[in-house]
C-alpha positions in Angstrom: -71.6 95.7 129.4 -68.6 97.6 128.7 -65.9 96.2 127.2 -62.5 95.7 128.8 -59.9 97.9 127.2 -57.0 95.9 125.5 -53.5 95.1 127.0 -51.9 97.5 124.3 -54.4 100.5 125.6 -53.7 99.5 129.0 -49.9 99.9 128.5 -50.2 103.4 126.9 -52.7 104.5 129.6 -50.6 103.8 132.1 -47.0 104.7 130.9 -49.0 108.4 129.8 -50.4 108.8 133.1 -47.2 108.0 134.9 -45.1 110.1 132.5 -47.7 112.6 131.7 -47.5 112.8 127.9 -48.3 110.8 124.9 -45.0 111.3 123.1 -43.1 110.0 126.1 -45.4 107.3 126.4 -45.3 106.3 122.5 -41.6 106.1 122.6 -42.0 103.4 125.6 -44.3 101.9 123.7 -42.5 102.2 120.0 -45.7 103.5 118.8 -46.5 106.8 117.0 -48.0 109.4 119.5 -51.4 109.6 117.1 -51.8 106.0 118.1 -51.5 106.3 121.6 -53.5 109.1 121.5 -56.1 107.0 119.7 -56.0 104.0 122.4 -56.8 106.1 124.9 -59.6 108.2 123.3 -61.5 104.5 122.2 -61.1 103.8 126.4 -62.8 107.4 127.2 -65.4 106.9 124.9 -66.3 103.3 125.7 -66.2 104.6 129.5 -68.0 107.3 129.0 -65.3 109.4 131.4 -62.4 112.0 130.1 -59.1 110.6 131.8 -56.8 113.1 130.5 -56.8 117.1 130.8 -54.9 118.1 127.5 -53.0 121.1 127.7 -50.6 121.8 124.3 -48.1 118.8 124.3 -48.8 117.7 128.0 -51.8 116.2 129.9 -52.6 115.3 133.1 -54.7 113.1 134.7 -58.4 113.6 135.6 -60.0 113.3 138.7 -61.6 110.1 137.4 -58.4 109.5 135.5 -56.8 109.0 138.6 -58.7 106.7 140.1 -58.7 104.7 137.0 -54.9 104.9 136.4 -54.5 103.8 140.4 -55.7 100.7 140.1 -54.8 99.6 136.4 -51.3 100.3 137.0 -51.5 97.7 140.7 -53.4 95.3 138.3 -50.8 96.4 135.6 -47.6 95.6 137.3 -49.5 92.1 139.2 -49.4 90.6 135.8 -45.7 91.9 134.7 -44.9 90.1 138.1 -46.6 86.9 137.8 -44.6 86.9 134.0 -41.6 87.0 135.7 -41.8 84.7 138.3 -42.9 82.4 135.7 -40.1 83.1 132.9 -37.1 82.9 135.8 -38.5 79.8 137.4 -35.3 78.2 136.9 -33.0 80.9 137.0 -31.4 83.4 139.8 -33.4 86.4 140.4 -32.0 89.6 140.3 -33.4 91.4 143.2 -32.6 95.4 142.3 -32.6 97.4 145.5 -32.0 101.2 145.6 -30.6 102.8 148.9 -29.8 106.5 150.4 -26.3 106.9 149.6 -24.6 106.8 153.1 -27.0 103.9 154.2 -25.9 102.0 151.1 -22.2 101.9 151.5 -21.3 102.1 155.3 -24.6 99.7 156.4 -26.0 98.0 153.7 -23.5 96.7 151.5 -21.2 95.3 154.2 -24.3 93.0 155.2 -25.7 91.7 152.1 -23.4 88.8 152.4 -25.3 87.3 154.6 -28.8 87.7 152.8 -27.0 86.4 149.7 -25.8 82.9 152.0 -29.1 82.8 153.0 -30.9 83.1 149.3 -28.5 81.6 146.9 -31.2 82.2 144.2 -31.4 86.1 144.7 -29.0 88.0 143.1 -28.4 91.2 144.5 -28.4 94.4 143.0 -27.4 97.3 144.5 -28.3 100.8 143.4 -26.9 103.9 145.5 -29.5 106.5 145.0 -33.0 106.6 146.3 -35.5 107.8 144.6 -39.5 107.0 144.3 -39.5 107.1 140.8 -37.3 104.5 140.1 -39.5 102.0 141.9 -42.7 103.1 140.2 -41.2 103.0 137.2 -39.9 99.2 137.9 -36.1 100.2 138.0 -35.7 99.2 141.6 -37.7 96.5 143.2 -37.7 98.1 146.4 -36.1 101.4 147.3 -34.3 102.5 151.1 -35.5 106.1 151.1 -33.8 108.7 153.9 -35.9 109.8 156.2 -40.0 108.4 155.9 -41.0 108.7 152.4 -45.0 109.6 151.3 -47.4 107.6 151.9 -48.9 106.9 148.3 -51.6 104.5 147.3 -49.6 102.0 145.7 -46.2 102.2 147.6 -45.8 100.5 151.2 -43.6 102.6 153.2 -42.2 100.7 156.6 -40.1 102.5 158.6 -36.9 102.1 159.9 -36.5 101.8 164.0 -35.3 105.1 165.4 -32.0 106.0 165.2 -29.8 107.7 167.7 -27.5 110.8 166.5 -24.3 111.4 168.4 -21.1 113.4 168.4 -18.1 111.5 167.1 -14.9 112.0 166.8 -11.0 111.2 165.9 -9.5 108.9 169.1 -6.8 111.6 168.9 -9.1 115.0 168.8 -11.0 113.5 171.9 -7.7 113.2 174.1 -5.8 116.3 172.1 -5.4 119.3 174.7 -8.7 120.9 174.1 -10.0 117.1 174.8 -14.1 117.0 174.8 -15.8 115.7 177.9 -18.6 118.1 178.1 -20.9 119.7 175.5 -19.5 123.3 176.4 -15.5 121.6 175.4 -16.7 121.4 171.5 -16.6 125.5 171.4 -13.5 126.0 169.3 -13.2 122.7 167.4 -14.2 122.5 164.0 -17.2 121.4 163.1 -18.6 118.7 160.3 -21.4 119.6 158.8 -23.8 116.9 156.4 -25.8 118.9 154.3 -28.8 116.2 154.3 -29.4 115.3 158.3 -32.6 115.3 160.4 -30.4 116.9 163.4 -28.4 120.0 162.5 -25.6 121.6 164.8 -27.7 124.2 164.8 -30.4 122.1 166.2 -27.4 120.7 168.7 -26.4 123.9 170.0 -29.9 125.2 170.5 -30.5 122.1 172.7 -27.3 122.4 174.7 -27.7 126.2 175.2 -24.7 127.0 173.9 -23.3 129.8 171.2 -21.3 127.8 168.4 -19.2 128.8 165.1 -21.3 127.5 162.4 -19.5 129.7 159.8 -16.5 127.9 159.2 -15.3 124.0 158.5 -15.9 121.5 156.1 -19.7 120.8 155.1 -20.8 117.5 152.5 -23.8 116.6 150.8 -23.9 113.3 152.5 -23.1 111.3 155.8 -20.6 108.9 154.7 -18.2 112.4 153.1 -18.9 113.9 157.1 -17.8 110.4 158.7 -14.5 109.9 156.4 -13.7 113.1 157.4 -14.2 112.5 161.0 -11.9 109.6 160.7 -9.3 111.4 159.1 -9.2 114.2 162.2 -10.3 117.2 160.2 -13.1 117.4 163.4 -16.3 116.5 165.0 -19.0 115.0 163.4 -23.3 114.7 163.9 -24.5 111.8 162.7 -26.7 108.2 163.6 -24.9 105.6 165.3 -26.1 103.5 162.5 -24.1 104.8 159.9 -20.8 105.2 162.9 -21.1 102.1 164.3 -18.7 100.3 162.4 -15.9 103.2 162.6 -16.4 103.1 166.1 -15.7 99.0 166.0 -12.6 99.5 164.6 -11.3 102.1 167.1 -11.2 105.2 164.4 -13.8 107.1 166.0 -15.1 107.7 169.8 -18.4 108.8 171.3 -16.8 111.6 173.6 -20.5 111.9 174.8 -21.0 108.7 174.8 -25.0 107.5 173.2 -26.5 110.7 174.7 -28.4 112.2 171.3 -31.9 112.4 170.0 -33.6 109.4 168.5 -35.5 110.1 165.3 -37.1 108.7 162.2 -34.0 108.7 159.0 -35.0 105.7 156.9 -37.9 104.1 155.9 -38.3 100.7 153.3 -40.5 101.4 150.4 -42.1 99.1 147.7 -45.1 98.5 145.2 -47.7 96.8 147.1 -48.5 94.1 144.8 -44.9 92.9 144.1 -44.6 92.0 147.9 -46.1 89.0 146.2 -42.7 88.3 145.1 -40.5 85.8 146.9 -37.2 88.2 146.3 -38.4 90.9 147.7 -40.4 89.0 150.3 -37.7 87.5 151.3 -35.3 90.8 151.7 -38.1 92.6 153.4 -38.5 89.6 156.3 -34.5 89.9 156.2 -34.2 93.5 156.8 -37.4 93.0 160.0 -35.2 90.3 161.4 -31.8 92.8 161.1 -33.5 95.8 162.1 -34.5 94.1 165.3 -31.3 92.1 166.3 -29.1 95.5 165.3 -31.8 97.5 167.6 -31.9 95.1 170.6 -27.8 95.1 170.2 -27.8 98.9 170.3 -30.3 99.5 173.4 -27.7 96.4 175.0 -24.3 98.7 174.1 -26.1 101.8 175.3 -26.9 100.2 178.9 -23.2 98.9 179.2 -21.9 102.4 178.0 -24.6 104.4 180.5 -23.7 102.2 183.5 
């Protein structure tokens, strides 16, 4: 019978797989990269399978390698979990939760609140950045990607509910002389353009047949820089009612086409599969469902009233 490969050769098998090299791995580890080198060269010869392709100073994982480092890693960060529930028993748990920028600060944080009176014993944490690698790497417990993120073996990607992108705008450029009622009215107003978006202008004016300046006015990385701006009157903006909606609560911005726009998949909830074990982020997931839906149903409600 073979013999199960200790904790410690686990560890560096995993962190070197993930990382793809021994020296990163041995730092992790505070080991010397000969000894990691050695844990995992007892594992292929008690297997009797290479697991690494080694290439100079890198490696890489091999076919078998992968399949291997798959499951140990699940099985790997199972245990790491059931640790911590154990150790914080008594404590608040720090739920770390990494989000898209824009998403983050116009529709997530103003929320959280509300999860927090409803768990007292989770302490959010809220990073703004979104990025895979962060939750394999246990930085974030579950991560708010833009747009659907990949489907990998051990990450769970739920998507959002479709989101509707509309023309918005300053109360005061809607009803200015060159006021907008029809799609053909936005010729000669400046344009805001989000660098990161699932529905250009370009896309926009292709749809509406229509021939549009795309050369000039003011162009951001991300959603919330385009919507500020909107507010501000520097000119018309493309982006999801989600991320408006509150603007548009508080008067600063209009729909001058009312909820007329595409509906399409932005953001998507991503986690390791084996920590939905976890009560925290359990507990956030079943609170974003419930959120998703109300906020949705509420949406199609003001869409109706708007329409009619």
């Amino acid at each position: 019978m073979t013999s199960l490969p200790s904790m410690r050769a686990i560890q560096a098998f995993v962190l070197a797989g993930r990382m793809g090299s021994f020296l990163e791995a041995a730092v992790r580890l505070q080991l010397t990269p000969s000894a990691v080198s050695h844990q995992i060269r007892l594992m292929e010869e008690d297997l009797g399978e290479k697991l690494f392709h080694r290439i100079g100073r890198s490696v890489s994982l091999t076919e078998a390698g992968e399949r291997y480092h798959r499951d140990l890693a699940e099985a790997l960060s199972m245990i790491e979990q059931a640790t911590s529930e154990v150790s914080r028993r008594n404590s608040v748990d720090v739920l770390s939760v990494g989000c898209a920028p824009s998403l983050a600060s116009l529709w997530l944080m103003p929320r959280l609140p509300m999860f927090e009176v409803l768990h007292p014993s989770i302490e959010v944490r809220l990073l703004s950045s979104s990025d895979l690698s962060k939750l394999t790497d246990g930085s974030v417990d579950v991560d708010i990607c833009y747009c659907s993120a990949p489907r990998l073996g051990s990450i769970a990607s739920e998507d959002f509910p479709l989101e509707t992108i509309v023309v918005a705008c300053s109360p005061g450029i809607a009803s200015s002389d060159k006021s907008i009622v029809k799609p053909s009215d936005l010729i000669g107003h400046t344009l805001i353009r989000s660098e990161h978006t699932p529905y250009s202008w370009q896309q926009w004016a292709k749809d509406h047949n229509l021939q549009i300046d795309l050369t000039r006015g003011p162009r951001f990385r991300d959603a919330f820089m385009s919507i500020a701006a909107a507010v501000e009157g520097r000119g018309v903006c493309l982006e999801s009612f989600r991320l408006l909606e509150r603007e548009i609560d508080k008067g600063n911005l209009v729909l001058p086409f009312g909820m007329t726009g595409p509906n399409l998949r932005c953001h998507s909830l991503t986690y390791v599969r084996s920590r939905l074990r976890s009560h925290k982020i359990s507990a956030f997931r079943s609170w974003l469902e419930r959120l998703w839906f109300d906020e949705n149903e509420a949406v199609e409600i003001e869409a109706r009233r708007r329409a009619g």
